[in-house]
PDB file of N, CA, C and O in Angstrom:
ATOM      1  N   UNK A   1       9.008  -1.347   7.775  1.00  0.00           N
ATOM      2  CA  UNK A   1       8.034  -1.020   8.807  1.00  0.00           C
ATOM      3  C   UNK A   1       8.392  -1.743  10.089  1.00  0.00           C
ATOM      4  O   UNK A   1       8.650  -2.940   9.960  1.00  0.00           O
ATOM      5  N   UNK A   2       8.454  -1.192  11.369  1.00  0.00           N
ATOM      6  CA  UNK A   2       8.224  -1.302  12.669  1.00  0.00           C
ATOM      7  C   UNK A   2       7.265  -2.095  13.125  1.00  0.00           C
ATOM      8  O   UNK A   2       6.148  -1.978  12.621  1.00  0.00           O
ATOM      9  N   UNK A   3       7.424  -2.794  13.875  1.00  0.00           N
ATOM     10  CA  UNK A   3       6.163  -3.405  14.971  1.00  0.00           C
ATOM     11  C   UNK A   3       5.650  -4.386  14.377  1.00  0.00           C
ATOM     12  O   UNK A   3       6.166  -4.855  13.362  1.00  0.00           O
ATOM     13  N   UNK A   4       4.346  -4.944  15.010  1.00  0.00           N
ATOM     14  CA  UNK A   4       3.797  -6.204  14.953  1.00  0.00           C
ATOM     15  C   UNK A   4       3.150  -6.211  13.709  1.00  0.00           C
ATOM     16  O   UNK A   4       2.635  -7.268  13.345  1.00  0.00           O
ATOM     17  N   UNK A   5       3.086  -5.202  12.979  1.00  0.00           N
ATOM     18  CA  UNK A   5       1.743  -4.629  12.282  1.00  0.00           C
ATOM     19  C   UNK A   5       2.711  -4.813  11.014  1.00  0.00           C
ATOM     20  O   UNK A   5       1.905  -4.734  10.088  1.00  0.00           O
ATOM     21  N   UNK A   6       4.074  -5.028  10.394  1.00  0.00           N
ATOM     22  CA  UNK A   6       4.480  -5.113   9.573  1.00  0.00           C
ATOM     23  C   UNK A   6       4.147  -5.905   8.788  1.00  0.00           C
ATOM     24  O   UNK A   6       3.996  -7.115   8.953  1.00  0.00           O
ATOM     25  N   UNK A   7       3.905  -4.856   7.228  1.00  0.00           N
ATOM     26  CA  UNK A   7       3.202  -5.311   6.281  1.00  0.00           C
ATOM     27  C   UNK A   7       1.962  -5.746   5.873  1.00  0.00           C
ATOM     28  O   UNK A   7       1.658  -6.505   4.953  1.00  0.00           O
ATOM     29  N   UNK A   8       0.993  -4.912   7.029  1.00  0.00           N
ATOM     30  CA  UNK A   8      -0.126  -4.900   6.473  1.00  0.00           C
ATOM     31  C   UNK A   8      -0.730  -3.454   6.104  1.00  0.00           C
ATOM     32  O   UNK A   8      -1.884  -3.824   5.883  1.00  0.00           O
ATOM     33  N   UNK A   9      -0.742  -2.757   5.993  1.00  0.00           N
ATOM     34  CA  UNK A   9      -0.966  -1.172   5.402  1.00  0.00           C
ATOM     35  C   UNK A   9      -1.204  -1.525   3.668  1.00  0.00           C
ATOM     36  O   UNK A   9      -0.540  -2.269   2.947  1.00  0.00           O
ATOM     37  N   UNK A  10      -2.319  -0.749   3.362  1.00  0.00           N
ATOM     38  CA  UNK A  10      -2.811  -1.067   2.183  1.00  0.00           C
ATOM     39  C   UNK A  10      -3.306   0.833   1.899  1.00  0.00           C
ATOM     40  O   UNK A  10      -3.597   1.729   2.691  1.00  0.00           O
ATOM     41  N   UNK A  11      -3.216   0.788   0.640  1.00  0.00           N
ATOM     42  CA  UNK A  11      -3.890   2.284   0.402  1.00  0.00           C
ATOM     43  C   UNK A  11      -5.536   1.903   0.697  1.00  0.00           C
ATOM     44  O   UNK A  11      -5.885   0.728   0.807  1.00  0.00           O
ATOM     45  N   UNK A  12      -6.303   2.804   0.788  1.00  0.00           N
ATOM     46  CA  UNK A  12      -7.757   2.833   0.577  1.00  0.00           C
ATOM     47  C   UNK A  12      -8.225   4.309   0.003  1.00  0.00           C
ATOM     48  O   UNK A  12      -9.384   4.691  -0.158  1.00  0.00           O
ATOM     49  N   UNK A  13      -7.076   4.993  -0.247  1.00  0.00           N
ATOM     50  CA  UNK A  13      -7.701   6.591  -0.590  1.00  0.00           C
ATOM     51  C   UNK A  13      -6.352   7.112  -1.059  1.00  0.00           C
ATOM     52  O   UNK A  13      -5.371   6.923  -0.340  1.00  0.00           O
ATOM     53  N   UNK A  14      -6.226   7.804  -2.301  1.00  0.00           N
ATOM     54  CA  UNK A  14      -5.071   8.830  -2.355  1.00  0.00           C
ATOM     55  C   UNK A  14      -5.530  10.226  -2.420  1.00  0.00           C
ATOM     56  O   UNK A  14      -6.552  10.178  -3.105  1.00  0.00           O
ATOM     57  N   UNK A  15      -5.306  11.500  -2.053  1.00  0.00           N
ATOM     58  CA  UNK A  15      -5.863  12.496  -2.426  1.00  0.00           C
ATOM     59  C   UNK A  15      -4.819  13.628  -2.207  1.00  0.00           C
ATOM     60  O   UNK A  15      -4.216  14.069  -1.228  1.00  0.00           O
ATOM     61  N   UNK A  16      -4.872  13.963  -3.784  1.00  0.00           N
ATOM     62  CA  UNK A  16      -3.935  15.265  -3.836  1.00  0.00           C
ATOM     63  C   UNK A  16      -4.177  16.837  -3.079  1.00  0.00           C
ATOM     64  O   UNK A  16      -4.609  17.793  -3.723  1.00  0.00           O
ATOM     65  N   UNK A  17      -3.880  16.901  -1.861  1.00  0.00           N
ATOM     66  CA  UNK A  17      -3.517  18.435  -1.396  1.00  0.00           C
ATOM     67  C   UNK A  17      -3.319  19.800  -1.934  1.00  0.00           C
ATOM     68  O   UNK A  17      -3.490  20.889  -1.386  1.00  0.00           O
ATOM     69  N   UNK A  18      -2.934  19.511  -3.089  1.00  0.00           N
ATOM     70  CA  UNK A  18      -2.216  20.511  -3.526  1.00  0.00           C
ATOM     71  C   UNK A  18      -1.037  20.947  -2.731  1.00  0.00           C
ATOM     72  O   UNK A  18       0.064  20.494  -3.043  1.00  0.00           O
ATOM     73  N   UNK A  19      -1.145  21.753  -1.764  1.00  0.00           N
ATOM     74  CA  UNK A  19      -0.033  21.957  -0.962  1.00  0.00           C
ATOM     75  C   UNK A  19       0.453  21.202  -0.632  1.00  0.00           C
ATOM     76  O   UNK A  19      -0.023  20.147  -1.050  1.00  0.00           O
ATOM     77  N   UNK A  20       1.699  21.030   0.308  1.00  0.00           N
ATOM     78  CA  UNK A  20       2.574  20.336   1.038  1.00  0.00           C
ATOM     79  C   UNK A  20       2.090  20.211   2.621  1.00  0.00           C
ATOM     80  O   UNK A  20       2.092  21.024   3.546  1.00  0.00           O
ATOM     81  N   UNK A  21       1.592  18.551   2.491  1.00  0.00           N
ATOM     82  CA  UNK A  21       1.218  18.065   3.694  1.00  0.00           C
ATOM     83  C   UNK A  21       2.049  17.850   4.812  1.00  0.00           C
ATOM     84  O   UNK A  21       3.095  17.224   4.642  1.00  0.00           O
ATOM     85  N   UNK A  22       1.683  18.361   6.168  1.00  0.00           N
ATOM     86  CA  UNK A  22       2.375  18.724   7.440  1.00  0.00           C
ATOM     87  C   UNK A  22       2.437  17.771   8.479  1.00  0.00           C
ATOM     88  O   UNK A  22       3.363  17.354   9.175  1.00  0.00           O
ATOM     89  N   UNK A  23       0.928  17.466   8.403  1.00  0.00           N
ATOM     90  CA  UNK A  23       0.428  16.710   9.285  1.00  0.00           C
ATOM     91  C   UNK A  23      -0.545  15.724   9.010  1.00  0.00           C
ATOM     92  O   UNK A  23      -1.199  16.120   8.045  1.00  0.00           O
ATOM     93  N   UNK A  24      -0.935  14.663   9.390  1.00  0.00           N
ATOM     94  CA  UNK A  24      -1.619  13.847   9.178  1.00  0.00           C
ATOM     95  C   UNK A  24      -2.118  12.957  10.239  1.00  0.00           C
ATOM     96  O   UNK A  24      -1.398  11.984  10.466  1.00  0.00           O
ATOM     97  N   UNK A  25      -3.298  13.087  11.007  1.00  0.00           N
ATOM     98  CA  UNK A  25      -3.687  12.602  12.661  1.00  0.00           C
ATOM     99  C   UNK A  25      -5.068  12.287  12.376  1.00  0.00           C
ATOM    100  O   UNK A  25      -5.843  13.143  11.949  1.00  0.00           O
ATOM    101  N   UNK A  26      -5.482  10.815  12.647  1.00  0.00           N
ATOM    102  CA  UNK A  26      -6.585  10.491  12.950  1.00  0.00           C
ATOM    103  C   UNK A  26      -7.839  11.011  13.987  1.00  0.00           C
ATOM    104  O   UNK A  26      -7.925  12.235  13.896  1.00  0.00           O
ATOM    105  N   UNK A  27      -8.254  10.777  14.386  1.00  0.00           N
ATOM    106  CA  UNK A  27      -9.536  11.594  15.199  1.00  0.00           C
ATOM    107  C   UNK A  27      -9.601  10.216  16.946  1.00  0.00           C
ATOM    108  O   UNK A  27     -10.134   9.141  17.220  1.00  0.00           O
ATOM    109  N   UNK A  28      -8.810  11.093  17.528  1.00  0.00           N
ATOM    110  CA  UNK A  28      -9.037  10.262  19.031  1.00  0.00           C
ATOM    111  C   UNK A  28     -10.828   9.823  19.947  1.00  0.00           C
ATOM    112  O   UNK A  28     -11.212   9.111  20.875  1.00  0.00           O
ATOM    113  N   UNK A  29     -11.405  10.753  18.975  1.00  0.00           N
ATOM    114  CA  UNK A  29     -12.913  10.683  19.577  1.00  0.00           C
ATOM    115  C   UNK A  29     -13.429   9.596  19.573  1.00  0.00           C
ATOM    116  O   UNK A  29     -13.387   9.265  18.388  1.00  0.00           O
ATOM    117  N   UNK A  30     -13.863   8.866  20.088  1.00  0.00           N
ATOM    118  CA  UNK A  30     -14.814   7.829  20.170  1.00  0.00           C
ATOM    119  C   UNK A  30     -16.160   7.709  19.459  1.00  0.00           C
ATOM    120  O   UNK A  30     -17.128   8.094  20.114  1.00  0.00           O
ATOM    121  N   UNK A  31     -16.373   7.265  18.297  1.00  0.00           N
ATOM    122  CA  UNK A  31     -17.227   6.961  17.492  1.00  0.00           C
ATOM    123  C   UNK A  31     -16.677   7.716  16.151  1.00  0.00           C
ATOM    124  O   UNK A  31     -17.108   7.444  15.030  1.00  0.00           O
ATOM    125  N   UNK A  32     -15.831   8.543  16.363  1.00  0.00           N
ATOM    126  CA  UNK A  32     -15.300   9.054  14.935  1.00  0.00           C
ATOM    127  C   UNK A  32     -13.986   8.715  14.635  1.00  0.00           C
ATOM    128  O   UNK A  32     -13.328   9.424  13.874  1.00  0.00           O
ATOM    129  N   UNK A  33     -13.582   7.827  15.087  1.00  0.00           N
ATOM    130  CA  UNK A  33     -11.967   7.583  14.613  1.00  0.00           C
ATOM    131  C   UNK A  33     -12.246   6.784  12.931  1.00  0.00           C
ATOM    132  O   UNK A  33     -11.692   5.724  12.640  1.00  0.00           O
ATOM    133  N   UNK A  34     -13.025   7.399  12.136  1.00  0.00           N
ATOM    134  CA  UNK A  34     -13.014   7.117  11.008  1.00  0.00           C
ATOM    135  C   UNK A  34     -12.450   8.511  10.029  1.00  0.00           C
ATOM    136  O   UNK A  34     -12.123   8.648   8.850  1.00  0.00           O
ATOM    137  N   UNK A  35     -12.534   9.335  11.113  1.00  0.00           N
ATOM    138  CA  UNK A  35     -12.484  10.800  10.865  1.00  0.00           C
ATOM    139  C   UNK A  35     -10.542  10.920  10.716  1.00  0.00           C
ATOM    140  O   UNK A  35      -9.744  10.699  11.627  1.00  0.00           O
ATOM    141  N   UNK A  36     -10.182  11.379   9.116  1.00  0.00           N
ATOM    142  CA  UNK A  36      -8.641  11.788   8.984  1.00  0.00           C
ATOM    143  C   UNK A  36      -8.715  13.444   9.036  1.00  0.00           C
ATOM    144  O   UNK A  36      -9.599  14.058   8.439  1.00  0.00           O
ATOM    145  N   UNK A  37      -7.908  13.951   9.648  1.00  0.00           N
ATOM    146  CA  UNK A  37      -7.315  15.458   9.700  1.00  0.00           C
ATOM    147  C   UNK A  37      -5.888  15.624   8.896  1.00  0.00           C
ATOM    148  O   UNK A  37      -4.921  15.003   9.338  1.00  0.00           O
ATOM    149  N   UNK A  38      -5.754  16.343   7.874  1.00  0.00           N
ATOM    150  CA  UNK A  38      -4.900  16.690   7.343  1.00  0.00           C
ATOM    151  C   UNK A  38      -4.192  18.048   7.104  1.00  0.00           C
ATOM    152  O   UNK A  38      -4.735  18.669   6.191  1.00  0.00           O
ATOM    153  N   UNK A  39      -2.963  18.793   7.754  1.00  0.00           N
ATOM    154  CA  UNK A  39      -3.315  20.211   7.870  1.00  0.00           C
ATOM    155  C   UNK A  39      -1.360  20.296   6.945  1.00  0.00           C
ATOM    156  O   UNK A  39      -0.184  19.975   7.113  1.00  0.00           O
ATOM    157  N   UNK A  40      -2.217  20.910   6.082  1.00  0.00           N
ATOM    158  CA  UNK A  40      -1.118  21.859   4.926  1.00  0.00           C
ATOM    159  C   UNK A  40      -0.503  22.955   5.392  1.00  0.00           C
ATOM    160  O   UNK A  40      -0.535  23.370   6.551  1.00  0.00           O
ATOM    161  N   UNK A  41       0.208  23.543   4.227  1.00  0.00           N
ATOM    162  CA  UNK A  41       1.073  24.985   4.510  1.00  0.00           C
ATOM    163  C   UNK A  41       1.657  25.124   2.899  1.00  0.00           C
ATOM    164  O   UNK A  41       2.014  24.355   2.007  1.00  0.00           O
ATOM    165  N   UNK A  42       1.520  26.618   3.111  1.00  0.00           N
ATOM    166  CA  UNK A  42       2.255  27.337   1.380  1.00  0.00           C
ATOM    167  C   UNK A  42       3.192  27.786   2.041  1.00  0.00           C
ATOM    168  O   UNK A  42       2.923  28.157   3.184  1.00  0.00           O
ATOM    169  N   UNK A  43       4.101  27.861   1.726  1.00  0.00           N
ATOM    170  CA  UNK A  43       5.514  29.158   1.935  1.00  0.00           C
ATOM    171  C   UNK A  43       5.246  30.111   0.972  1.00  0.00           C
ATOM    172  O   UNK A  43       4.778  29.853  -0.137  1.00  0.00           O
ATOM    173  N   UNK A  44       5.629  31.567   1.515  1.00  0.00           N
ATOM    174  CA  UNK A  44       5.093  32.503   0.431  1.00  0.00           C
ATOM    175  C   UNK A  44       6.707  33.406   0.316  1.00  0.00           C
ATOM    176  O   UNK A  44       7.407  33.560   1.317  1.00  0.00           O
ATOM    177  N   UNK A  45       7.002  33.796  -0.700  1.00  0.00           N
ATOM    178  CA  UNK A  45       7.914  34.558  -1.009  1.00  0.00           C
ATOM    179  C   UNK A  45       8.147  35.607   0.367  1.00  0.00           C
ATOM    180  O   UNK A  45       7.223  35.741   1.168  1.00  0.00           O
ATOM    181  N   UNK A  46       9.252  36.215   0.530  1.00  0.00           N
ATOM    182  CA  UNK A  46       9.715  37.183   1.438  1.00  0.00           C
ATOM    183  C   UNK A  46       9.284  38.611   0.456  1.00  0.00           C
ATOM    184  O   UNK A  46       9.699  38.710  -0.699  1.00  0.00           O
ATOM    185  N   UNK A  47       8.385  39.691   1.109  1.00  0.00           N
ATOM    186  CA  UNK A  47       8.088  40.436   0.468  1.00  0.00           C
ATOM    187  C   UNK A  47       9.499  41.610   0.614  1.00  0.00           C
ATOM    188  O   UNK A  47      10.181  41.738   1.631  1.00  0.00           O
ATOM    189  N   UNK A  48       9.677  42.340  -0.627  1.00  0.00           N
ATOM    190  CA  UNK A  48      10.923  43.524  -0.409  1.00  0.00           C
ATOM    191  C   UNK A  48      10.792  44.470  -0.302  1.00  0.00           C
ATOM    192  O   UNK A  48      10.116  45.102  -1.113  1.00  0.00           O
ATOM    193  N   UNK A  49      11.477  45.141   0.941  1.00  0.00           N
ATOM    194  CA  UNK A  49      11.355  46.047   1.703  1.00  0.00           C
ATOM    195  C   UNK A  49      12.169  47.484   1.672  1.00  0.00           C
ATOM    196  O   UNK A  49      11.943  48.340   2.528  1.00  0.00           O
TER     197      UNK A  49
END
């Protein structure tokens, strides 16, 4: 890990997606930066044509 902050990161939550996680961004709002956003994606087969 990078920066000043090395080695303090601790889990507090694991939670399975199911899908394959893309993204992962906290909440910039003011009074909700308790708030996690997590945005998935499926790949779907190429249909035949």
């Amino acid at each position: 890990m990078a920066g000043s902050h090395a080695g303090t990161l601790r889990v507090l939550q694991a939670v399975d997606t199911e899908l394959t996680a893309d993204s992962v961004e906290w909440c910039p709002v003011e009074g909700y930066q308790h708030l996690l956003a997590c945005g998935t994606y499926q790949l779907r087969a190429p249909r035949d044509q």
